[in-house]
C-alpha positions, -999 to +999 in steps of 0.1 A: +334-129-863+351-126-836+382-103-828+416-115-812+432-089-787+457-081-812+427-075-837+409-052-817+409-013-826+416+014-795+381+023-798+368-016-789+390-015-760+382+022-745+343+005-754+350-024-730+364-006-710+341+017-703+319-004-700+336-024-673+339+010-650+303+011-659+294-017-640+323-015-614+301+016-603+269-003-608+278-025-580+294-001-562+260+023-560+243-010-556+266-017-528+262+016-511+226+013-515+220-016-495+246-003-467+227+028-466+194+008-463+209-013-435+220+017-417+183+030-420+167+005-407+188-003-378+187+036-366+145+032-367+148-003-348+171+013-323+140+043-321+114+019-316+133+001-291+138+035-269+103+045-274+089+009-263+113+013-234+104+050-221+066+034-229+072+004-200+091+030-178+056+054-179+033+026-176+059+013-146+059+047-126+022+049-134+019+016-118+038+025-090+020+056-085-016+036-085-001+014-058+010+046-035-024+059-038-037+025-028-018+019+004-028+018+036-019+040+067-014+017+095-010+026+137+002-002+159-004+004+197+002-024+224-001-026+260+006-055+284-025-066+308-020-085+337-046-110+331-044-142+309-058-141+272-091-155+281-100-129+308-085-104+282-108-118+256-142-113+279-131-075+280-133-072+245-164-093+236-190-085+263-209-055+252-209-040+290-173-045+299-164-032+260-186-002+275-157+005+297-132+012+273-135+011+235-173+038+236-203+043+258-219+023+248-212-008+225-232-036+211-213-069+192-218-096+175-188-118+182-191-139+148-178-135+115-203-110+097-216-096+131-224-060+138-205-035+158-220-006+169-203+021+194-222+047+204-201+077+223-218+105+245-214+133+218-240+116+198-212+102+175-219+064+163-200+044+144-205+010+129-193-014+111-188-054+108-171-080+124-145-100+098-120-126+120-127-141+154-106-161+170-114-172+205-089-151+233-063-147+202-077-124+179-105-100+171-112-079+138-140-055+125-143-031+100-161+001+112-169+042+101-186+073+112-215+083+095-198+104+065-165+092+074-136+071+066-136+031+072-106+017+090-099-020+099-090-027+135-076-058+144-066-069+178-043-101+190-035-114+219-001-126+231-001-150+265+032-136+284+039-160+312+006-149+333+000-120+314-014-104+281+003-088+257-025-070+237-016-051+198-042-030+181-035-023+150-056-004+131-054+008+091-070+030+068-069+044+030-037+067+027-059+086-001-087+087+021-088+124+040-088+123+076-085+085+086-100+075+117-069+066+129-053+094+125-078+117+142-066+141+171-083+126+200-105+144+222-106+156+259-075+152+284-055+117+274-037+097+305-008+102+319+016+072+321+012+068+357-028+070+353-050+103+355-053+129+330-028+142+311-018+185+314-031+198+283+004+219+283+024+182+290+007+164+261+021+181+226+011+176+195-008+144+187+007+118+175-003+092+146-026+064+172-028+088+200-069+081+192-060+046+210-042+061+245-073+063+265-090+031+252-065+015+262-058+035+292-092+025+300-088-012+293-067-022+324-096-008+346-122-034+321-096-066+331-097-055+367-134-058+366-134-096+348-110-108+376-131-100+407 
């Protein structure tokens, strides 16, 4: 049977009322519950999102720091020759006239995958291998001392009007100790104006000083291919 409002005893309706607060707070926990889970969950997803984030920054500066350690010191020297490219080009090919300037003695292969050899009157030798040639515009080897450091050397020629603008540029390993090309240079370098250097005039040495008296040298190797 059953009972009309009217019917109904205080006790049925503290009962249903009860029980109505019951579930009011039910929902409510239930509610808070799932708020609570929500806040959770977003609070780990922000953490992993920082910690993948510091995790690309690391691997980023360790990249960075891989590619430091991987560059490559580089000297630029250039001189202008009064000779055309081609007579420039003899000068640094022919194994006697390449005796004038760049060692005592020198022996080359002017082909891709040719030998370089360069013998100086210390006893010092240093080899290595031709990698570009490009008739009277540009010449490269690779080359090292015995127990040293290998360097690339590259040189290109520029016609200027009747003249030759000649670059060396030469690299080497940063992480390498001692590049070549950043060796002190030995004996008295030229002056400007030709002739040895003062010791007392010259300073420190410079980054490429190695390449002054080569080069120096050099004019004196044209001079001999246009007689």
């Amino acid at each position: 049977m059953t009972l009309t409002r009217s019917e109904r005893g205080p006790a049925d309706e503290g009962e249903e009322t009860g029980t109505r607060s019951d579930e009011k707070r039910g929902g409510a926990v239930a509610a808070g519950g799932d708020a609570g889970g929500t806040r959770t969950a977003g609070r780990h997803e922000v953490a992993a999102h920082e910690a993948d984030a510091h995790e690309a920054d690391a691997q980023e500066a360790a990249e960075h720091d891989a590619d430091a350690r991987e560059a490559d010191a580089r000297v630029t020297r250039s001189v202008e020759l009064d000779a055309a490219p081609a007579a420039v080009w003899d000068a640094l090919t022919e194994d006697a006239l390449l005796g004038e300037w760049l060692a005592d003695e020198v022996e080359l292969e002017a082909e891709p995958g040719g030998e370089i050899v360069c013998r100086y009157a210390d006893g010092e030798e240093r080899r290595g291998e031709v990698e570009l040639v490009e008739e009277a515009a540009r010449l490269a080897w690779s080359w090292r001392r015995e127990g040293g450091v290998p360097s690339r050397v590259e040189l290109v020629l520029d016609g200027v009007a009747e003249r030759t603008r000649l670059t060396i540029i030469e690299t080497a390993p940063l992480r390498a100790a001692g590049p070549l090309l950043l060796a002190t240079p030995a004996g008295p370098q030229p002056a400007p104006g030709g002739g040895p250097m003062p010791a007392a005039a010259a300073g420190p040495a410079r980054p490429g000083d190695i390449w002054a008296r080569p080069l120096h040298l050099l004019r004196a190797a044209v001079r001999l291919v246009l007689v």
